[in-house]
gemmi code that builds the backbone of each chain (N, CA, C; Angstrom):
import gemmi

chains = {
    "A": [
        ("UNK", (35.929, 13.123, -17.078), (35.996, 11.663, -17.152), (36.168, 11.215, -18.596)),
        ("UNK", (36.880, 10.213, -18.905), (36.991, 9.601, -19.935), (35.833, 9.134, -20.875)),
        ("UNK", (35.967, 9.026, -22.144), (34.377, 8.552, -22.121), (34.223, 6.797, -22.008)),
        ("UNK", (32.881, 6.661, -22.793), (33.411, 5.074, -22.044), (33.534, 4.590, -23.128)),
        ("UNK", (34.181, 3.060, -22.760), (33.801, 2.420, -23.960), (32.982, 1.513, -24.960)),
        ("UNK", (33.235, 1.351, -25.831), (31.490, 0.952, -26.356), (31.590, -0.763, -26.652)),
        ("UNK", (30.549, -1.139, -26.507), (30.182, -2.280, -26.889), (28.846, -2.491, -27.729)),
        ("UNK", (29.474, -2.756, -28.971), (27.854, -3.205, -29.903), (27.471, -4.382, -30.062)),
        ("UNK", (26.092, -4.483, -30.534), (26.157, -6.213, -30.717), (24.610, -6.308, -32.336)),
        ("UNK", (24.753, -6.816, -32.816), (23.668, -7.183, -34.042), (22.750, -8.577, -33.598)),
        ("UNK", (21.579, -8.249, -32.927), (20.888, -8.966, -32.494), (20.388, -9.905, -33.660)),
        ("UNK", (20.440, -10.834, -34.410), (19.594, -11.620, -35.803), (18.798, -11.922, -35.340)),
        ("UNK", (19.202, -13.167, -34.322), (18.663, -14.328, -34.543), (17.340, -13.971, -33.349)),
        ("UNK", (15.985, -14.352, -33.222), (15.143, -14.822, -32.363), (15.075, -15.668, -31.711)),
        ("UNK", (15.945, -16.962, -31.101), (15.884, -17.630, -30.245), (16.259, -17.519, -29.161)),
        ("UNK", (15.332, -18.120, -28.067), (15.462, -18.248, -27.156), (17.142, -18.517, -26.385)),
        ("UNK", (18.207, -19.109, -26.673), (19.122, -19.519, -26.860), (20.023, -18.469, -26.778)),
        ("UNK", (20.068, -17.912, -28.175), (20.985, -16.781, -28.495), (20.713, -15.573, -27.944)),
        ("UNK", (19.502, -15.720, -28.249), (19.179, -14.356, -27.200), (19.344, -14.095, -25.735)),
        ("UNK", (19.487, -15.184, -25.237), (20.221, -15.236, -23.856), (21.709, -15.152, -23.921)),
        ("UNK", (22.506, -15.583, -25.049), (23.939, -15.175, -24.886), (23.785, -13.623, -25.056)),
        ("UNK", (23.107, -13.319, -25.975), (23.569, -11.779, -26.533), (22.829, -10.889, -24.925)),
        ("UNK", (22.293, -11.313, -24.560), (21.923, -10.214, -22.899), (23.072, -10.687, -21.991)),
        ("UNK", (23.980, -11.812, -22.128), (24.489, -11.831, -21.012), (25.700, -11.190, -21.294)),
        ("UNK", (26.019, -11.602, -22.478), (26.802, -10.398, -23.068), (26.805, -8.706, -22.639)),
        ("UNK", (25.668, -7.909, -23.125), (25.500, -6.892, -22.959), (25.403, -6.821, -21.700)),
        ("UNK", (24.492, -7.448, -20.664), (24.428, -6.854, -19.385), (25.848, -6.831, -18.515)),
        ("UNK", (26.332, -7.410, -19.158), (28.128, -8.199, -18.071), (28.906, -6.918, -18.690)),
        ("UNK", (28.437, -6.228, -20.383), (29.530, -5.319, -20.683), (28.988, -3.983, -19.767)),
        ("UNK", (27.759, -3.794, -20.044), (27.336, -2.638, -19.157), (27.723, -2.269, -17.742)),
        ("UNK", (28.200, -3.694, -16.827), (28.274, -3.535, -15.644), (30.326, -3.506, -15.832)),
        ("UNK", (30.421, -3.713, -16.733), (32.235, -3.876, -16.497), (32.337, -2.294, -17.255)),
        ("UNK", (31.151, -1.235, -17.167), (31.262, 0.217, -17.324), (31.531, 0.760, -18.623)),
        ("UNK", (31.380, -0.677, -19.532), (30.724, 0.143, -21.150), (29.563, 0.668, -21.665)),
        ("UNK", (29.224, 1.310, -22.522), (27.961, 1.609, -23.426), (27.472, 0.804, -23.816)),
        ("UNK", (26.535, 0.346, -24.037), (26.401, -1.029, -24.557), (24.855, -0.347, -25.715)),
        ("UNK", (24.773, -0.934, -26.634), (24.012, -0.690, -28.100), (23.802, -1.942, -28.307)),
        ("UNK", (22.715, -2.340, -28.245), (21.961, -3.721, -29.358), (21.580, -3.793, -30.338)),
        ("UNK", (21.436, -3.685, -31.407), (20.432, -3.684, -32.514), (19.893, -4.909, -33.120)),
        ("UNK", (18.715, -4.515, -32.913), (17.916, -5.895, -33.405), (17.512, -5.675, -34.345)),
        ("UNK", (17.760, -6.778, -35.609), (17.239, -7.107, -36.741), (16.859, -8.284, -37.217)),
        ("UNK", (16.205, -8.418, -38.324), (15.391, -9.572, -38.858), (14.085, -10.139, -37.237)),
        ("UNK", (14.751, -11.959, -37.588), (14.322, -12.831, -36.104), (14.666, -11.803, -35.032)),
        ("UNK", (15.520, -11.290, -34.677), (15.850, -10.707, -33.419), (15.174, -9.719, -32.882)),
        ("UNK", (14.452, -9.103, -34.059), (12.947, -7.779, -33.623), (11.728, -8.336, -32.281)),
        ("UNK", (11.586, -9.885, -32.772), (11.116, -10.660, -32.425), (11.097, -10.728, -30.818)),
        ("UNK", (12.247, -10.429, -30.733), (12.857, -10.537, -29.034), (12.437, -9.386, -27.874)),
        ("UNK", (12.050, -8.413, -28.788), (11.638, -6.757, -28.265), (10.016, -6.558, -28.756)),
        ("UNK", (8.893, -7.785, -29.594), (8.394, -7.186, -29.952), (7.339, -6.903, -28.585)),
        ("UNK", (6.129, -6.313, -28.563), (5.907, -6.557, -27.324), (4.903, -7.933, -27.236)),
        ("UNK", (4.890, -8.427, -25.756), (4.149, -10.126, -25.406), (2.643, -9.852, -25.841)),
        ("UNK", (2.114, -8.914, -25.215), (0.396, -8.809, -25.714), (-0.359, -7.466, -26.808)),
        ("UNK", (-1.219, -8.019, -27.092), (-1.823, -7.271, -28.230), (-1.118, -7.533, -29.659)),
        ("UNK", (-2.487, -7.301, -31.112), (-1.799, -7.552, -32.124), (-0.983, -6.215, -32.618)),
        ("UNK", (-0.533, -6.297, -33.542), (-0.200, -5.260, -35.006), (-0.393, -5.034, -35.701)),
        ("UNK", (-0.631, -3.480, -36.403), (-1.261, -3.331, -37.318), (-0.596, -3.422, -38.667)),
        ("UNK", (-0.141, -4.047, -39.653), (0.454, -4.115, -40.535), (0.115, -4.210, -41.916)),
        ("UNK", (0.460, -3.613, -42.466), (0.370, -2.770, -44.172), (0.244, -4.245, -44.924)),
        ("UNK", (-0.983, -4.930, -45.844), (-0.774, -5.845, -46.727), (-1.286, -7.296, -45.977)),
        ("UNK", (-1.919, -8.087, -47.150), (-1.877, -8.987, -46.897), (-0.827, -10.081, -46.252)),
        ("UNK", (0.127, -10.355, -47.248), (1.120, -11.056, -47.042), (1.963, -10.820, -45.499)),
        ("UNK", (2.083, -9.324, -45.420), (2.655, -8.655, -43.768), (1.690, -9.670, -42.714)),
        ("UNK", (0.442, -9.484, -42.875), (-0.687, -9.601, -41.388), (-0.535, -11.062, -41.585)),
        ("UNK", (-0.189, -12.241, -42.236), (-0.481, -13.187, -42.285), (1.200, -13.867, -41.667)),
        ("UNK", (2.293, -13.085, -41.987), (3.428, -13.291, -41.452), (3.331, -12.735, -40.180)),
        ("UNK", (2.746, -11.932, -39.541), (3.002, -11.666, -38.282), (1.323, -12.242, -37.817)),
        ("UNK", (0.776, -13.397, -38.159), (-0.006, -13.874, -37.662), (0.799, -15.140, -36.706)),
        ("UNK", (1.601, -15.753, -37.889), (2.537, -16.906, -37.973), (3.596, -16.911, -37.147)),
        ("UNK", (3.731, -15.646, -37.182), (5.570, -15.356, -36.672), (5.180, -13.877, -34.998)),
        ("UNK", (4.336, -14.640, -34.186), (3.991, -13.139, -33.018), (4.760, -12.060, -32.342)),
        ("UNK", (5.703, -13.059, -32.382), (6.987, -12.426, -31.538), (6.778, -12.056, -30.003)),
        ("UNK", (7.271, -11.692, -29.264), (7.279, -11.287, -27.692), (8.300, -11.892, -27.241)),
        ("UNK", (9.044, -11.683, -26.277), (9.542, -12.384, -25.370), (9.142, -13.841, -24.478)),
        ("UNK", (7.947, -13.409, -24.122), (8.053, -14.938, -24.155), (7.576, -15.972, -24.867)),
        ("UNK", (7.278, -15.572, -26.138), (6.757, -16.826, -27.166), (8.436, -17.005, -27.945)),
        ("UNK", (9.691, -17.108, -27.405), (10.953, -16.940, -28.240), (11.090, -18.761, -27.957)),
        ("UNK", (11.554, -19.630, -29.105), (11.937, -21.122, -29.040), (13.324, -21.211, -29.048)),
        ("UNK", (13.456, -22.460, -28.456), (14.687, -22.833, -28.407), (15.540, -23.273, -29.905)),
        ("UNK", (16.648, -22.906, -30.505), (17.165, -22.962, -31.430), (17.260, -24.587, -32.046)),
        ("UNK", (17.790, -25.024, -31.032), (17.362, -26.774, -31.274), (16.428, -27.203, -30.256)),
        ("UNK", (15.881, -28.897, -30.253), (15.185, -29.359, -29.198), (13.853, -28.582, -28.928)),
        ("UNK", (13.511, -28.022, -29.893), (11.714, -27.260, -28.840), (10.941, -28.187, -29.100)),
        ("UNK", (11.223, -29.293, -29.861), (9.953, -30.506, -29.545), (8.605, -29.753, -29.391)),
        ("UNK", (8.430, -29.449, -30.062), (6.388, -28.837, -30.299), (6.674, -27.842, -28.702)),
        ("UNK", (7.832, -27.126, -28.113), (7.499, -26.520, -27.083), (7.822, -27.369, -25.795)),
        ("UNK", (8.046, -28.688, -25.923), (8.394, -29.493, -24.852), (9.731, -29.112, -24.381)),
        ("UNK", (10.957, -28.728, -25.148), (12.094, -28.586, -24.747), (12.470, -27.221, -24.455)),
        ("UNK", (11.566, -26.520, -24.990), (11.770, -25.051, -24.381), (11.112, -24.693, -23.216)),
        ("UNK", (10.048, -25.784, -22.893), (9.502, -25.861, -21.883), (10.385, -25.834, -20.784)),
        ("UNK", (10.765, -26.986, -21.250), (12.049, -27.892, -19.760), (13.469, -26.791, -19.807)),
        ("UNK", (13.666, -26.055, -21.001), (14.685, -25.265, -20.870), (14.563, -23.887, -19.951)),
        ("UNK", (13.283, -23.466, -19.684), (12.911, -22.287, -18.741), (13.055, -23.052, -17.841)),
        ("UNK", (12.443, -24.427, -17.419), (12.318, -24.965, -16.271), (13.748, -24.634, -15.067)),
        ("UNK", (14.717, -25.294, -16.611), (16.336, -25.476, -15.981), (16.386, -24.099, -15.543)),
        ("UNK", (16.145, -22.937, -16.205), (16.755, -21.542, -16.295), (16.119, -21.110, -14.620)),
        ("UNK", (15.122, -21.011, -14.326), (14.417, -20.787, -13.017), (15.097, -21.632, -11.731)),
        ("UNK", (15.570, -22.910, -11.990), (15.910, -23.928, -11.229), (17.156, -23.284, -11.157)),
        ("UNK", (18.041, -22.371, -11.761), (19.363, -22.334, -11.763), (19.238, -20.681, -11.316)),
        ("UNK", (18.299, -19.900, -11.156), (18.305, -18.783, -10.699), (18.647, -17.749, -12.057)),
        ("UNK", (18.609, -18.499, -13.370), (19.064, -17.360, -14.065), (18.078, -16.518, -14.957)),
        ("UNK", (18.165, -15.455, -15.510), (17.411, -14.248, -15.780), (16.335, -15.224, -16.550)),
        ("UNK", (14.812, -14.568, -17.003), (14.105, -15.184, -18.533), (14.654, -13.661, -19.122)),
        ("UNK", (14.548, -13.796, -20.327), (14.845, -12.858, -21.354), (13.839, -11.799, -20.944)),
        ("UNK", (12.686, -12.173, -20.534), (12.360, -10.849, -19.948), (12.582, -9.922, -18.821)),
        ("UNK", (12.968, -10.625, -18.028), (13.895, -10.261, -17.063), (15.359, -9.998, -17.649)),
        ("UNK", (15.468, -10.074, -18.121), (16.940, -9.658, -19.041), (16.713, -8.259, -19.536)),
        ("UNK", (15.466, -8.323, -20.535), (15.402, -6.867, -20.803), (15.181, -5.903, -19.885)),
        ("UNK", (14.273, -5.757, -18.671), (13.916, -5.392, -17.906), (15.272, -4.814, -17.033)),
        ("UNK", (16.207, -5.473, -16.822), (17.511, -5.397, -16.462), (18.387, -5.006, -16.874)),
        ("UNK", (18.479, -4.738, -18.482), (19.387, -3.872, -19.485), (18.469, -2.595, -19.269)),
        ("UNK", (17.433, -2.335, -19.467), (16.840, -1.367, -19.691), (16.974, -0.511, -18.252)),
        ("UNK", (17.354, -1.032, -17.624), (17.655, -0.389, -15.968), (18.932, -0.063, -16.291)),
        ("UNK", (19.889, -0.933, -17.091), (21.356, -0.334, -16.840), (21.805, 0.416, -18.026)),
        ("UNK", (20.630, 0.983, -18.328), (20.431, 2.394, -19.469), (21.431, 1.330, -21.001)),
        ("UNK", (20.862, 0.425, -21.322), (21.691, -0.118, -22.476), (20.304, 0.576, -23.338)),
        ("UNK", (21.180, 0.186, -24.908), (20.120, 0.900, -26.019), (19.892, 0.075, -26.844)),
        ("UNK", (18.643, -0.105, -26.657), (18.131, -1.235, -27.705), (17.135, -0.793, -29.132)),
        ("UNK", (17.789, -0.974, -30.366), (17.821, -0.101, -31.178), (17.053, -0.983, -32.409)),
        ("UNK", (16.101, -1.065, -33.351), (14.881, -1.662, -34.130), (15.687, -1.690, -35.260)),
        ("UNK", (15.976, -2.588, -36.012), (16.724, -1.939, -37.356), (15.247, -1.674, -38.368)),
        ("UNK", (15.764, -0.868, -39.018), (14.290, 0.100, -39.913), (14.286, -0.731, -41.038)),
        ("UNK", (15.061, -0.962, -41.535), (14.830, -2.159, -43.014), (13.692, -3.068, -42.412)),
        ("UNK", (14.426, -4.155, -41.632), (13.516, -5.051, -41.158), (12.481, -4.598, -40.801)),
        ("UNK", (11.953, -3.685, -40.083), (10.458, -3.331, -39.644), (10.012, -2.983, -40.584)),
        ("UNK", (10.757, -2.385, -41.903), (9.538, -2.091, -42.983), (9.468, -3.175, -43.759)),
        ("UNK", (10.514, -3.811, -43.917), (10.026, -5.803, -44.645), (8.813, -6.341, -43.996)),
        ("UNK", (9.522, -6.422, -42.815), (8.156, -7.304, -42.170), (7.036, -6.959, -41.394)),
        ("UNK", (6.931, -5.113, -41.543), (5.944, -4.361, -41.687), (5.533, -4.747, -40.075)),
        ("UNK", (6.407, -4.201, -38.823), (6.952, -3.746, -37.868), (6.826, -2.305, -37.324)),
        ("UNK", (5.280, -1.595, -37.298), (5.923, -0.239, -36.595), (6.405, 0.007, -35.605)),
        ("UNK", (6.645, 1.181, -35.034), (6.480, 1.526, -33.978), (6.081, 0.874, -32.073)),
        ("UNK", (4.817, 0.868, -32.480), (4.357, 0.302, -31.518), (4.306, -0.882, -31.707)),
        ("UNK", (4.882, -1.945, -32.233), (4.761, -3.569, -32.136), (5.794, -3.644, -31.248)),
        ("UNK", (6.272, -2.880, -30.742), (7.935, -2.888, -29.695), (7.653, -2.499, -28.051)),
        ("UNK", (8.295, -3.192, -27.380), (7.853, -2.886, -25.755), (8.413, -1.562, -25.789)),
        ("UNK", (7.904, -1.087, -24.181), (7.757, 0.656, -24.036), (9.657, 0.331, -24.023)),
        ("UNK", (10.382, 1.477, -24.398), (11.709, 1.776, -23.915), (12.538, 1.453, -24.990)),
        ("UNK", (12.302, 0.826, -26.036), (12.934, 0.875, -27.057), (13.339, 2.124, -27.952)),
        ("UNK", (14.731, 1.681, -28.483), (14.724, 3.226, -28.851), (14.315, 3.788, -29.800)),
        ("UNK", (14.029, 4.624, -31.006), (13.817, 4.729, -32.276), (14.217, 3.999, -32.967)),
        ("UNK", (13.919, 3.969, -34.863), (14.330, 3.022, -35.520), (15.514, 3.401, -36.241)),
        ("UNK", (17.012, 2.400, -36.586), (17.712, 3.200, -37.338), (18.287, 2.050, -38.144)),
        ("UNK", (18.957, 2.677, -39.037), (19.472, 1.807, -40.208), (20.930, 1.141, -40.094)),
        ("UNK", (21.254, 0.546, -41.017), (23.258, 0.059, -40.733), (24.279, 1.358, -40.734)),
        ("UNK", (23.806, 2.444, -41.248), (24.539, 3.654, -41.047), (25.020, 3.767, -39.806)),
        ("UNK", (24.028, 3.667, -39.006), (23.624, 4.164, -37.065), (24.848, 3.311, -36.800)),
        ("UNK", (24.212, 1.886, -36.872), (24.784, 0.646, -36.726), (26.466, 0.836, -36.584)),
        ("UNK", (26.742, 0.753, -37.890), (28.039, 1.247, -38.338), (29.013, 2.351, -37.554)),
        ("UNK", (28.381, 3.226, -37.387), (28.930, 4.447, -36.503), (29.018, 4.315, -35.252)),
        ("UNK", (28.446, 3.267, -35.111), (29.069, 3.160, -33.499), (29.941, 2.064, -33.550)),
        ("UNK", (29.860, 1.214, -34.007), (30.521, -0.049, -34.305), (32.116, 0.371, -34.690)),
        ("UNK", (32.407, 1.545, -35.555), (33.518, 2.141, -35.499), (34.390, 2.537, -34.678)),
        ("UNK", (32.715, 2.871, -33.379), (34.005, 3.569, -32.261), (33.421, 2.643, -30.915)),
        ("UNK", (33.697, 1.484, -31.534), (33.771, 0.167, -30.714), (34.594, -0.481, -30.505)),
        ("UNK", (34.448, -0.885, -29.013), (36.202, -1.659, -28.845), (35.449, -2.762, -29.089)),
        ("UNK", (34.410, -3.689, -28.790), (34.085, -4.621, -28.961), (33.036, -4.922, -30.004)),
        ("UNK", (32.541, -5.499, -30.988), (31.108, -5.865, -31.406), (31.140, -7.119, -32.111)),
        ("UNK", (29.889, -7.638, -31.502), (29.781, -9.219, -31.938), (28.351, -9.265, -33.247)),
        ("UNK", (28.215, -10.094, -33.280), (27.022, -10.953, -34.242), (26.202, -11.971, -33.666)),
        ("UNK", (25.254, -11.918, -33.329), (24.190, -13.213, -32.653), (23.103, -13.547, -33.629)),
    ],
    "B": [
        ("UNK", (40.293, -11.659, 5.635), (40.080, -10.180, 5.571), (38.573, -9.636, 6.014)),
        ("UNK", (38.920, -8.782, 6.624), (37.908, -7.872, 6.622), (37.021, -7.030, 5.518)),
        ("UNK", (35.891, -7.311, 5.845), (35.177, -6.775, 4.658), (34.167, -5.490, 5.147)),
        ("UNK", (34.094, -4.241, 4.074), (32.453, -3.127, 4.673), (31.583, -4.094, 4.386)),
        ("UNK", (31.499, -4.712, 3.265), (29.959, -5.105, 2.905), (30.727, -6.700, 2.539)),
        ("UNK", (29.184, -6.974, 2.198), (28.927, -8.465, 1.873), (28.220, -8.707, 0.622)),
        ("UNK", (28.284, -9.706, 0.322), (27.252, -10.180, -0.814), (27.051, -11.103, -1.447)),
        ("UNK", (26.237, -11.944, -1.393), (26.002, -13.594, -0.969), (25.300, -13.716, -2.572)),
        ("UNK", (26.019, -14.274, -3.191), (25.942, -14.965, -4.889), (25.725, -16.583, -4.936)),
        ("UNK", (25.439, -16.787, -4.024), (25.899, -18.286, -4.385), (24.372, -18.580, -4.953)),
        ("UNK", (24.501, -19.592, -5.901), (23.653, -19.983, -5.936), (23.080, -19.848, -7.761)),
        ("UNK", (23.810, -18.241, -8.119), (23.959, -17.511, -9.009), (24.783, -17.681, -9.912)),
        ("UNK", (24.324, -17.758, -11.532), (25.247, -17.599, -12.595), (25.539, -16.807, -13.094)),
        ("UNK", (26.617, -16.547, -14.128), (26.763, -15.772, -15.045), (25.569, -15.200, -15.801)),
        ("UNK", (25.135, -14.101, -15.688), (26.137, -12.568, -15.491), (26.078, -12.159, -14.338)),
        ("UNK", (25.303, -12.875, -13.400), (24.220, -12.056, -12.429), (25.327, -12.164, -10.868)),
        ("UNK", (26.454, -12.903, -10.831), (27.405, -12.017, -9.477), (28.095, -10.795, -9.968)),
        ("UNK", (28.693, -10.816, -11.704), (29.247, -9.091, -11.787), (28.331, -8.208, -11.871)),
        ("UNK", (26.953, -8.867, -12.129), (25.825, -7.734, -12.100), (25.591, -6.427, -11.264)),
        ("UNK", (25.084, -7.691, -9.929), (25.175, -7.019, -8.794), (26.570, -7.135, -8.150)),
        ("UNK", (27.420, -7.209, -8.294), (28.637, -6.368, -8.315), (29.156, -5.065, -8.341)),
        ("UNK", (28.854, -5.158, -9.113), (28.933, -3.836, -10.488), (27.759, -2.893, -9.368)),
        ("UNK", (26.514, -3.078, -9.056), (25.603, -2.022, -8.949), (25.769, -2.218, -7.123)),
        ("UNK", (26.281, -2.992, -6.637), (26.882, -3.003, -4.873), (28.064, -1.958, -4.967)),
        ("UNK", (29.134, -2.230, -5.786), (30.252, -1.231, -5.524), (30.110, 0.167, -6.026)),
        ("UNK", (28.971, 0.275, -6.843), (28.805, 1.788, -6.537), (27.892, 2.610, -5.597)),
        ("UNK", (27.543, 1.744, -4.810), (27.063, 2.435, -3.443), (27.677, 1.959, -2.479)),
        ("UNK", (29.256, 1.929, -2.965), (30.037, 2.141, -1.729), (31.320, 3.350, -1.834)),
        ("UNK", (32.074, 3.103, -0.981), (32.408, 4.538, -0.771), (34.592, 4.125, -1.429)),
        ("UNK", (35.110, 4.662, -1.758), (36.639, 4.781, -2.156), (36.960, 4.340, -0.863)),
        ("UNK", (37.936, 3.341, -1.229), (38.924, 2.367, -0.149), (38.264, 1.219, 0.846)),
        ("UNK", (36.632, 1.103, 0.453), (36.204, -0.010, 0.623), (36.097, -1.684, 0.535)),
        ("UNK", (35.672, -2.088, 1.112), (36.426, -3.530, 0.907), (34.618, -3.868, 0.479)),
        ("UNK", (34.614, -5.174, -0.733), (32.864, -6.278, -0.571), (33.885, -7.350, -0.935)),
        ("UNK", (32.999, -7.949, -0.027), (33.340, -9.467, -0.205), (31.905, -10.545, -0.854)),
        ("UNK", (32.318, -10.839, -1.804), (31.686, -11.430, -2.939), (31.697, -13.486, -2.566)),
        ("UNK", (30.477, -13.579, -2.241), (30.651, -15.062, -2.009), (29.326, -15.985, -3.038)),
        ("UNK", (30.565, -16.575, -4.224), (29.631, -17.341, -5.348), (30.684, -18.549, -5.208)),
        ("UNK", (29.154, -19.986, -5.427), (29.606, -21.043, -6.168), (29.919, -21.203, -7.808)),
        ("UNK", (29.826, -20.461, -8.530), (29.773, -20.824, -9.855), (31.357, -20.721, -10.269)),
        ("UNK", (32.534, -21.229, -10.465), (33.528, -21.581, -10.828), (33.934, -20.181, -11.753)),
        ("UNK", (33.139, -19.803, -12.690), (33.490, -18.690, -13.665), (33.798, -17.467, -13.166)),
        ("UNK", (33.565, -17.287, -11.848), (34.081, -16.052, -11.404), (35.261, -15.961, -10.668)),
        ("UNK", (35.915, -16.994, -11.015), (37.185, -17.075, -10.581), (38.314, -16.067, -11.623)),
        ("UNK", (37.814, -16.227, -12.994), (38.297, -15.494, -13.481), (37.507, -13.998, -14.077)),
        ("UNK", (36.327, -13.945, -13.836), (35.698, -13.021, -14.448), (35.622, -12.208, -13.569)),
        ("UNK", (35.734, -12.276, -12.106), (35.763, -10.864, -11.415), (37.117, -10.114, -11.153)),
        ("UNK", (38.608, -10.774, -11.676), (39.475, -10.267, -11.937), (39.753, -9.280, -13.241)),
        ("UNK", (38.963, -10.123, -14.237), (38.390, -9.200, -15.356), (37.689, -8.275, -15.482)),
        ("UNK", (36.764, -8.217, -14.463), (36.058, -7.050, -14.156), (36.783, -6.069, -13.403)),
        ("UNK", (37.557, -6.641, -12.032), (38.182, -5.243, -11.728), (39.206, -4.783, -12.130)),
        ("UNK", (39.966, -5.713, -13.401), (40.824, -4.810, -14.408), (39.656, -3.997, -15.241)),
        ("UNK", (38.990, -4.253, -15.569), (38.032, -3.414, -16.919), (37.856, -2.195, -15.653)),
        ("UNK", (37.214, -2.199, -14.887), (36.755, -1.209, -13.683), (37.610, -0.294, -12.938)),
        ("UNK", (39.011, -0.704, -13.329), (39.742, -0.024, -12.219), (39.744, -0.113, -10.629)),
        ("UNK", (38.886, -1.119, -10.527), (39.197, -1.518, -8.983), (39.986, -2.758, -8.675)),
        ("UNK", (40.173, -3.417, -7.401), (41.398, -3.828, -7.030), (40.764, -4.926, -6.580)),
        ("UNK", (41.511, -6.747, -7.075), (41.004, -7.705, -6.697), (42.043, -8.005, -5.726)),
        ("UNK", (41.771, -8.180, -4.403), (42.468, -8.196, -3.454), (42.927, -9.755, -3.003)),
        ("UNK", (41.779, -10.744, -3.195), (42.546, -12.045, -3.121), (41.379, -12.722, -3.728)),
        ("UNK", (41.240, -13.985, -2.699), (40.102, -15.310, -2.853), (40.494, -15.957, -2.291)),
        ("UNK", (39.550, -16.771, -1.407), (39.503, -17.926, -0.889), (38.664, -19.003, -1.344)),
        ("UNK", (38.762, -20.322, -1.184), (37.796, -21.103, -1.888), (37.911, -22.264, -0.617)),
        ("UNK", (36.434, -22.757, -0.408), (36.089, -23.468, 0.654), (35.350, -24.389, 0.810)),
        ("UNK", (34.963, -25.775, 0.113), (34.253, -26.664, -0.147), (33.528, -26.109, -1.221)),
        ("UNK", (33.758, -25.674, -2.510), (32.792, -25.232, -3.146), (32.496, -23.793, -3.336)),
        ("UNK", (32.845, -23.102, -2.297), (32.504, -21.913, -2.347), (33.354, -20.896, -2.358)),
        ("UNK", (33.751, -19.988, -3.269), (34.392, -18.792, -3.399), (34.483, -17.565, -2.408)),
        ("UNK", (34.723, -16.987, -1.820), (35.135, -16.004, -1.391), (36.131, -15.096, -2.160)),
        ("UNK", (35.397, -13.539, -2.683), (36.474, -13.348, -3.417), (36.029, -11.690, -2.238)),
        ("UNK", (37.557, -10.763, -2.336), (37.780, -9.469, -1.527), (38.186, -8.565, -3.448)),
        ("UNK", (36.838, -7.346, -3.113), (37.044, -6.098, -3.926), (37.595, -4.821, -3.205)),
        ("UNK", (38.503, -4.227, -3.784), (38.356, -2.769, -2.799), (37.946, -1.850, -4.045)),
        ("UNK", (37.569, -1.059, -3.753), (36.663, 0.070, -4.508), (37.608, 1.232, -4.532)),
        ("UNK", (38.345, 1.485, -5.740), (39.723, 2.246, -6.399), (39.073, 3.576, -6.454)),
        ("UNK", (38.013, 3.320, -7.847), (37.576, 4.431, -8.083), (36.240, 4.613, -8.293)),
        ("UNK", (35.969, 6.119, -8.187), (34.825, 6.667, -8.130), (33.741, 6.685, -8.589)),
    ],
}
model = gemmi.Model(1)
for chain_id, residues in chains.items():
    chain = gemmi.Chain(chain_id)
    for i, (resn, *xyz) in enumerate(residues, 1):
        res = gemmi.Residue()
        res.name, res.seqid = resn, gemmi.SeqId(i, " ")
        for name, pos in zip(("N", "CA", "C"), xyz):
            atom = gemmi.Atom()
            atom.name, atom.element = name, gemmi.Element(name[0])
            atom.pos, atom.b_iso = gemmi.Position(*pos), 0.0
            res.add_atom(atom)
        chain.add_residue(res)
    model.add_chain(chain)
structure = gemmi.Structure()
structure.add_model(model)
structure.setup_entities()
């Protein structure tokens, strides 16, 4: 068999918003029988980190940014309109009312259709990110090298 | 047309009729027919896109107050 073809994508951003384009993205490439690779960096770690329990993180300045900044799936805001949480409120509301995925159900659903969701290592050591601050199934951590090398032998890759 | 299978989308957005699409036609068998029935307008063109990306065969569509009817046959393996 041929091999397949690839689809990458550079997860940034943490919102609620984008992060729903970039899964519908990936899950639609996975099922039209590409590879599909995510990599999340910066805000976008945010999207994978896991919903409960804290982290243990190196430094003052680290524990006080990831006091501020929790991350999980479902603490992700809407890019515009979250009104103190009111509009991201009403924006799940719509999303349920319309039958479509929550981002956790998104991951839950890539992670079934064997996509690879990949930590970028800079960012976890900036913002002092191990290991385990990430839901089960994530893959190891890798750098823009990784990134890069597949992105080469990509027919497609975007930016979110 | 006659269809093996069925599969009732309506109701459903993007991504989630090529989703299960995608994971219906591979538990079916070469020279099969699913018939795919969504309201959402976008799969008018996106499941032709899919069975060019896929190698399977978009056989027609019907559309009926709203509602799509689209015929897959299942090419390959």
């Amino acid at each position: 068999m041929a091999e397949k073809e690839k689809f990458t994508i550079v997860v940034f951003s943490g919102d609620l918003d984008k992060a729903m384009a970039a899964f519908v993205m990936a899950t639609t490439a996975a099922s039209m029988g590409m590879e599909v690779i995510m990599f999340f960096t910066f805000w976008g770690l945010n999207i994978i980190r896991r919903n409960e329990g804290s982290i243990k993180s190196k430094g003052l300045m680290r524990k006080m940014l990831n006091i501020l900044n929790r991350g999980g799936s479902s603490r992700l805001k809407l890019s515009k309109f979250n009104m103190l949480g009111l509009g991201t409120w009403m924006m799940k509301k719509l999303m349920r009312e319309t039958n479509t995925p929550s981002i956790d159900e998104f991951i839950v659903m890539a992670q079934e259709m064997g996509i690879k969701m990949v930590p970028c290592s800079t960012s976890c050591g900036v913002l002092g990110l191990p290991d385990d601050s990430f839901r089960s199934g994530i893959m190891s951590q890798a750098g823009a090298a990784y990134f890069l090398g597949q992105a080469r032998a990509s027919k497609v890759t975007l930016f979110i | 047309m006659k269809a093996d299978q069925t599969l009732d989308c309506v109701g459903l957005y993007c991504p989630m009729p090529i989703v299960k699409t995608a994971q219906q036609i591979k538990t079916m068998k070469v020279g099969e027919i699913l018939e795919v029935s969504a309201d959402d307008k976008g799969i008018k063109l996106d499941m032709p896109a899919w069975c060019e990306a896929t190698g399977n065969e978009c056989m027609g569509m019907e559309e009926q107050g709203g509602e799509i009817k689209i015929y897959i046959k299942k090419v390959k393996a």
